[in-house]
C-alpha positions as CSV (number, residue, x, y, z in Angstrom):
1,X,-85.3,159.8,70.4
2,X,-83.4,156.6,69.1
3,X,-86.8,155.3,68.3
4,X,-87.9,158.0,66.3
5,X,-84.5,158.5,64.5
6,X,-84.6,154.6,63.4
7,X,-88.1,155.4,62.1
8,X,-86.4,158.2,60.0
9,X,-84.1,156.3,58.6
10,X,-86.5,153.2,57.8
11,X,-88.7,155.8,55.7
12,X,-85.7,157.2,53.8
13,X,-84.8,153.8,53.2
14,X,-87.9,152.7,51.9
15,X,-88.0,155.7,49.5
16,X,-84.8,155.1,48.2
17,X,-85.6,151.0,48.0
18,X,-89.0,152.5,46.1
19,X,-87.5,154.3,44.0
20,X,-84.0,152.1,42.8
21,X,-84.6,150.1,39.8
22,X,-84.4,146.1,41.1
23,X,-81.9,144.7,38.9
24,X,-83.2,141.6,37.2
25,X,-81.3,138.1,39.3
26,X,-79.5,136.1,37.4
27,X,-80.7,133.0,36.6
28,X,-79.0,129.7,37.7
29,X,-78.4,127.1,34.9
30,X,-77.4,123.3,34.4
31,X,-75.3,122.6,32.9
32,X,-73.0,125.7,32.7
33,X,-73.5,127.7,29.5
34,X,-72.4,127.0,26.7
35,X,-74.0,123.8,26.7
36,X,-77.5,123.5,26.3
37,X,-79.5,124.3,29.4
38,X,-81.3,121.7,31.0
39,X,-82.1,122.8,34.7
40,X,-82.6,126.1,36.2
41,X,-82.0,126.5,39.9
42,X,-85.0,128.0,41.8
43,X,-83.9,128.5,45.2
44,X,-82.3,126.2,48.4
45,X,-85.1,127.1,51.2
46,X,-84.2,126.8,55.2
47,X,-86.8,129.0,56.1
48,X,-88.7,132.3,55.7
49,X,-85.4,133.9,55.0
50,X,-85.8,132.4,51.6
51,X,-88.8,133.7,50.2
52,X,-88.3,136.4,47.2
53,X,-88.1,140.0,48.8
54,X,-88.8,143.4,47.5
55,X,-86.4,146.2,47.8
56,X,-88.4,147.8,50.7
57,X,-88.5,145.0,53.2
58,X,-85.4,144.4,52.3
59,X,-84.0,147.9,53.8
60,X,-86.9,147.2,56.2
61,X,-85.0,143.8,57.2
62,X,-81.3,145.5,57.6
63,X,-82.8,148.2,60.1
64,X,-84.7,145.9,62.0
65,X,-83.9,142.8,62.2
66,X,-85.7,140.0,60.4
67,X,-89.1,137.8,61.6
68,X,-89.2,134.8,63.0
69,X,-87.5,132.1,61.6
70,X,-88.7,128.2,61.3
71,X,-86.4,125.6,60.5
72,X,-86.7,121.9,59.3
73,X,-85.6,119.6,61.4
74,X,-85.5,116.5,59.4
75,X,-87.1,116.4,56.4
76,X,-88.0,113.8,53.8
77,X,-91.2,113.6,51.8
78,X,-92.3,116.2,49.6
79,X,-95.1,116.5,46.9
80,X,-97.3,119.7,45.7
81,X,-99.7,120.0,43.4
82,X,-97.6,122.8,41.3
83,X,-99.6,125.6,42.5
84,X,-97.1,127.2,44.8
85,X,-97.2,125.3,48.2
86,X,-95.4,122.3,48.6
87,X,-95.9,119.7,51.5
88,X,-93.0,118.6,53.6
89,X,-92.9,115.7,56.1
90,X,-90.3,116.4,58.8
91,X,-89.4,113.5,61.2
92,X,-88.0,115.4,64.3
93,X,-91.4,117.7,64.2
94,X,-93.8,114.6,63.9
95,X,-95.4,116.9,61.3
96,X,-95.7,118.2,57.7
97,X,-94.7,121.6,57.3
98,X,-96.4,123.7,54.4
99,X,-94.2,125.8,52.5
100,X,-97.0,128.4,50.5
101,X,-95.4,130.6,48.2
102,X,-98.0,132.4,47.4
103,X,-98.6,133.8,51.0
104,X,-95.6,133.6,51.8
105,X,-95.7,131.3,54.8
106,X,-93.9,128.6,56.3
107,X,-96.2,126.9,58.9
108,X,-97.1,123.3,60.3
109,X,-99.9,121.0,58.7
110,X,-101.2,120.0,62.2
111,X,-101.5,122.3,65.3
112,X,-100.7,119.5,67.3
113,X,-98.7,116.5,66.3
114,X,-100.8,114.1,64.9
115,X,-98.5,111.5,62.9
116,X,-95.9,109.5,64.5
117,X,-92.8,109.3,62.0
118,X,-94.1,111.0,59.0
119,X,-91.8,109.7,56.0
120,X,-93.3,109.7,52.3
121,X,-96.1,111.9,50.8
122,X,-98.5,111.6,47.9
123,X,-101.2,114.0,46.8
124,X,-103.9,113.5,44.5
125,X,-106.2,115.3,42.0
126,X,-108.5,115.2,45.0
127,X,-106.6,117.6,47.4
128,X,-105.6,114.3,49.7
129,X,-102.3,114.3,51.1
130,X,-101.0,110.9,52.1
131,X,-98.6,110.1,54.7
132,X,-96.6,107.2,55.4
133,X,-96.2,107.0,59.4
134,X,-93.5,104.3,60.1
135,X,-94.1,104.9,64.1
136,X,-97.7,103.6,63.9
137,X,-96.9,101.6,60.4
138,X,-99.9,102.6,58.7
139,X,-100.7,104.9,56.1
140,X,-102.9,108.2,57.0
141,X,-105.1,110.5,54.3
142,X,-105.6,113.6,55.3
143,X,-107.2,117.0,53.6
144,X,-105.4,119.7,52.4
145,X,-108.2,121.6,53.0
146,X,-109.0,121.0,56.3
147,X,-105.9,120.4,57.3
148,X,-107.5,116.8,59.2
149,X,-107.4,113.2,59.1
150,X,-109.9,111.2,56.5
151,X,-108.7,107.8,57.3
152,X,-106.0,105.4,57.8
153,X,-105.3,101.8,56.5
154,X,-102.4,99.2,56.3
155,X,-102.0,98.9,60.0
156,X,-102.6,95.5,59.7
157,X,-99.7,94.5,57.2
158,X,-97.1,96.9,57.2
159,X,-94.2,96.7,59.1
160,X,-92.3,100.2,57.7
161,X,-93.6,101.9,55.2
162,X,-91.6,104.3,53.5
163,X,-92.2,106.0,50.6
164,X,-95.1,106.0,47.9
165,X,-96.5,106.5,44.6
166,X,-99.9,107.1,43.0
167,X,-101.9,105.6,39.7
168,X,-104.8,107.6,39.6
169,X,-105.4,106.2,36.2
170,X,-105.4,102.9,38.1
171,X,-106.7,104.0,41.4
172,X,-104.2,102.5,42.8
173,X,-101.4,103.8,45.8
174,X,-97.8,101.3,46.2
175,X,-95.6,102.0,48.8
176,X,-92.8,100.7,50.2
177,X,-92.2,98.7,52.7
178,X,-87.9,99.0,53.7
179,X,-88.3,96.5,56.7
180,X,-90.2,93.4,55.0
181,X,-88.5,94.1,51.2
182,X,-91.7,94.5,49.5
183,X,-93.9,96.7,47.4
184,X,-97.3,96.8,49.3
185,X,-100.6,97.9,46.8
186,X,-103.4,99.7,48.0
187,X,-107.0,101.1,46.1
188,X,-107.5,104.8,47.1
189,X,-110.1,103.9,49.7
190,X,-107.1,101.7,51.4
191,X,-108.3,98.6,50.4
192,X,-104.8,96.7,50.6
193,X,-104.9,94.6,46.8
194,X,-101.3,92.7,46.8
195,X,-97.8,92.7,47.5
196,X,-94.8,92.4,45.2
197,X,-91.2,91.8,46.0
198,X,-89.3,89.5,48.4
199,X,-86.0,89.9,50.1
200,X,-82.7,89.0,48.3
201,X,-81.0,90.0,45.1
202,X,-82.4,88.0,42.5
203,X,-84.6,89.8,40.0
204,X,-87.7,90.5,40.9
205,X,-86.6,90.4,44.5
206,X,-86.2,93.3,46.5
207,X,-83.8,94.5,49.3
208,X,-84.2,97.8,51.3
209,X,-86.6,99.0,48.6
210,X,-87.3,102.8,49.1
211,X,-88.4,105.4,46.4
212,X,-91.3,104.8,43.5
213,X,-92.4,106.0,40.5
214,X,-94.9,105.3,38.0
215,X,-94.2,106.0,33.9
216,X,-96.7,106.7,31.7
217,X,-97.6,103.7,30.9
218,X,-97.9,102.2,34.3
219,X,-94.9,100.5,34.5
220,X,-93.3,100.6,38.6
221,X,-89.8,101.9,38.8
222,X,-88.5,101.0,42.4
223,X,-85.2,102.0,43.8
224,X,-83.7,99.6,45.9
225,X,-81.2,100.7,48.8
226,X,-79.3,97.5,49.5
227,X,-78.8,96.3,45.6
228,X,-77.7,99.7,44.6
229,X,-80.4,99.7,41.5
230,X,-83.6,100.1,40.0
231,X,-86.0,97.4,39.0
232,X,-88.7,97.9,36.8
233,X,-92.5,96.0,37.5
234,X,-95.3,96.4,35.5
235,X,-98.6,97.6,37.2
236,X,-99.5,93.9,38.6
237,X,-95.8,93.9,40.2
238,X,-94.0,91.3,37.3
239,X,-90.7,92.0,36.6
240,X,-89.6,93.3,33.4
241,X,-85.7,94.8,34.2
242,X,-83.0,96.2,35.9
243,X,-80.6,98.7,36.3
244,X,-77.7,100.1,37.5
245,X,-74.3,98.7,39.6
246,X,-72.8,99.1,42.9
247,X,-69.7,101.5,42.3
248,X,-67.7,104.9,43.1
249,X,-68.5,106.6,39.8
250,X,-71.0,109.0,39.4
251,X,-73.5,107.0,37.7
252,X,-73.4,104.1,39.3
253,X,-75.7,103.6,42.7
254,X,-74.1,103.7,46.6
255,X,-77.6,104.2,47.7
256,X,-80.4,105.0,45.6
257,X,-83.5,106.6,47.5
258,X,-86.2,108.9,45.7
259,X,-87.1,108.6,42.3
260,X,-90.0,111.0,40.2
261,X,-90.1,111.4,36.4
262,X,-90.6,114.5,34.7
263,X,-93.2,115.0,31.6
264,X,-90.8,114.0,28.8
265,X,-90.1,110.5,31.1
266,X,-86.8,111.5,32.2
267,X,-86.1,109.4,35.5
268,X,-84.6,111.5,38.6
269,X,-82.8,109.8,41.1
270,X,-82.2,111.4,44.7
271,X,-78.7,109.0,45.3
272,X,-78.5,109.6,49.2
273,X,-74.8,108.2,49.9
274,X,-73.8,109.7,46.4
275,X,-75.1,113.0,47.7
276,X,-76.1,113.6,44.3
277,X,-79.3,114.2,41.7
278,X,-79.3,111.7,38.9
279,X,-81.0,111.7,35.7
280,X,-81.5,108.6,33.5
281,X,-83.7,107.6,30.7
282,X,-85.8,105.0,31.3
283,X,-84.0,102.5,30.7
284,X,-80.9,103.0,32.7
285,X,-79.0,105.7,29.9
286,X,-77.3,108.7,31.7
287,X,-78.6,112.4,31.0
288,X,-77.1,114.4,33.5
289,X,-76.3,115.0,37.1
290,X,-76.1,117.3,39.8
291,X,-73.7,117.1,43.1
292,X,-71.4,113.7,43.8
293,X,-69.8,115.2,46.9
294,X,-71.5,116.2,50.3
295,X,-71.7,120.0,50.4
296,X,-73.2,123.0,52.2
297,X,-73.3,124.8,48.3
298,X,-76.3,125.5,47.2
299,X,-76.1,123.7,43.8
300,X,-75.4,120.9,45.6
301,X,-76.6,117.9,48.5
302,X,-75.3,116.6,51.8
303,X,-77.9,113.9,51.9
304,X,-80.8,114.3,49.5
305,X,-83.6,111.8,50.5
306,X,-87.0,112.0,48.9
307,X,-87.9,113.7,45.2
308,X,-91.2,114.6,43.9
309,X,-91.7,116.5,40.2
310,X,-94.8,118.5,40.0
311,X,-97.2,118.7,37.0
312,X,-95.3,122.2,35.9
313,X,-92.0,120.0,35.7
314,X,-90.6,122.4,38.9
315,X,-88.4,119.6,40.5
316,X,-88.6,119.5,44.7
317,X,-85.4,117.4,47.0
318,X,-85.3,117.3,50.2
319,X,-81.8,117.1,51.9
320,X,-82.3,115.7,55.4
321,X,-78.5,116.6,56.3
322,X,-78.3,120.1,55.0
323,X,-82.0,120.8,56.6
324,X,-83.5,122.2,53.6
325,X,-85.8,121.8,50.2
326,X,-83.7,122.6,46.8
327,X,-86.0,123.7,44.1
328,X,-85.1,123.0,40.5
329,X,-87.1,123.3,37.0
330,X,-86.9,121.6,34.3
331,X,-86.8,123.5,30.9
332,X,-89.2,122.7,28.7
333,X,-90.5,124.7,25.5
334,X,-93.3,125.8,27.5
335,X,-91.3,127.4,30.5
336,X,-89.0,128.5,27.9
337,X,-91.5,130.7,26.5
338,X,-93.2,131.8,29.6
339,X,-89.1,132.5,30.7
340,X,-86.9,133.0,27.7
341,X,-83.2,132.7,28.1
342,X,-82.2,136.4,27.2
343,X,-79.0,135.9,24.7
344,X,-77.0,139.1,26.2
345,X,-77.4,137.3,29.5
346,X,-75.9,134.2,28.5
347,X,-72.5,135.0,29.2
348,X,-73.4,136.7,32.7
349,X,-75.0,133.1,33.3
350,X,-72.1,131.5,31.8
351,X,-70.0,133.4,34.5
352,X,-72.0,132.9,37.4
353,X,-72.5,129.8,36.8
354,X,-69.0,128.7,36.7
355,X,-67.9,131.1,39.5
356,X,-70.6,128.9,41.6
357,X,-69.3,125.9,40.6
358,X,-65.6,127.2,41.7
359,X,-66.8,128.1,45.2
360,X,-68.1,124.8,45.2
361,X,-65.1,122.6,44.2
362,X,-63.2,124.9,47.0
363,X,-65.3,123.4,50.1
């Protein structure tokens, strides 16, 4: 009789959810109306839990109960190929999970643990994930396809690697390598080409070197843990600059890990002791920033670790203390048209917005 009487009420509630109107969310924006928009929040995902919801499972969800749940444990490298699933390595699963918005599914590369300590990712044009395994200190490609392994490489010279970037235009994959202070370069068919960097603070030298990314024209941006900056290579590893100082304020670098660049070549920096998002031009000019304090909030970070920008400018960091991926998106005129910024809302957002922050500031 209970049984049937929940089913009762779960139909009524699914006619109701059917028939209600969903009200349009409000949309998340940095910074805070009424300056100019630059970022739109997408959403802070733990788990399932997070995915967008109708009305009807909704009501379905508060009768009975929700799904299984699965959590990260640790995670750090991210990359997708900006068509809704995005590739997670998580280092207390020995495993990447796949987070497929489309399907809605959160679910485990490999049935079976495959990689040792799975820290960066890169994906190319070719549907190749790579993974940088600092257990077995070697580099593996696998299929996104096929979900198995195509090859591995590096074993040989590495001695951690950490995180990556590719030059397809190049054909060429550098990583990081935090334990021996050097950039290590690789052709796609893991043919290992040269090394950059050596340890100490000089420029050109590295220390602790961790995030990569490439600019449009080729140039090597490498963030460097230990000497709290970025130093610039060109695509043979010669130094060209630097930038940033050691320091307390917001811009300056405690501990600068993951680094991507959006289309219009704006730099992101994922600033792990910071526990913030920075965003530079180039050359080492402030834009903007996000976070400065560790926080549970969801416009903020606790420890953000690895970044990775996809080709629809939709901005992926992983927070390894917080256990979850933060989703951001970067506005350009074409996402502006596709998602216009409705002016009678602007003062709704303005007010959320700000209320957020608020709650924020009170933790």
């Amino acid at each position: 009789m209970i049984r049937s009487g929940k089913l009762l009420l779960l139909c009524v509630l699914l006619m109701l959810a059917g028939c209600a109107k969903p009200k349009p969310p409000l949309r998340v924006l940095w910074p805070a109306p009424p300056d100019r928009p630059r970022l739109e929040w997408i959403v802070s995902f733990h788990s399932e839990d997070n995915f967008p919801k109708t009305e009807s499972e909704k009501a379905t969800e508060a009768l009975l109960g929700k799904g299984d749940q699965h959590y990260f444990g640790k995670p750090m490298g991210v990359a997708s190929a900006g068509d809704g699933v995005v590739y997670v390595a998580d280092l207390d699963v020995h495993n990447i999970r796949v987070i497929d918005f489309n399907r809605r599914k959160n679910e485990l590369f490999f049935k079976q643990p495959v990689i040792g300590l799975p820290i960066g990712l890169a994906l190319d044009s070719r549907g190749r994930l790579y993974v940088s395994d600092a257990y077995s200190k070697q580099i593996w490609v696998v299929s996104v396809e096929t979900r198995k392994p195509i090859m591995t490489f590096g074993g040989d010279v590495f001695k951690k690697p950490t995180f990556m970037a590719l030059n397809e235009r190049l054909g060429r994959l550098y990583v990081s390598d935090v334990k021996d202070h050097v950039v290590r370069v690789f052709d796609l068919e893991g043919k290992h080409l040269f090394d950059f960097g050596k340890p100490g603070g000089e420029e050109g030298n590295l220390y602790g070197p961790q995030g990569i990314a490439i600019d449009k024209d080729d140039n090597v941006f490498v963030a460097e843990q230990f000497n709290a900056r970025v130093q610039v290579f060109d695509a043979d590893g010669n130094y060209k600059y630097r930038f940033g100082t050691r320091g307390d304020q917001l811009f300056q670098f405690e501990g600068p890990r993951g680094l991507a660049f959006d289309s219009e070549g704006h730099l992101y920096v994922a600033e792990t002791r910071k526990a913030a998002l920075l965003i530079f031009t180039p050359d080492g000019k402030p834009l903007t920033a996000i976070g400065g304090k560790r926080t549970t909030h969801q416009l903020g970070f606790a420890l953000p670790n690895a970044i990775y920008i996809d080709r629809n400018d939709r901005i992926y960091i992983t927070d390894g203390m917080n256990k979850r991926l933060t989703i951001w998106q970067y506005l350009t005129p074409d996402y502006l048209e596709k998602h216009p910024l409705d002016p009678k809302l602007m003062r709704q957002l303005e007010e959320k917005t700000r209320r957020l922050l608020e709650e924020k500031k009170a933790q």
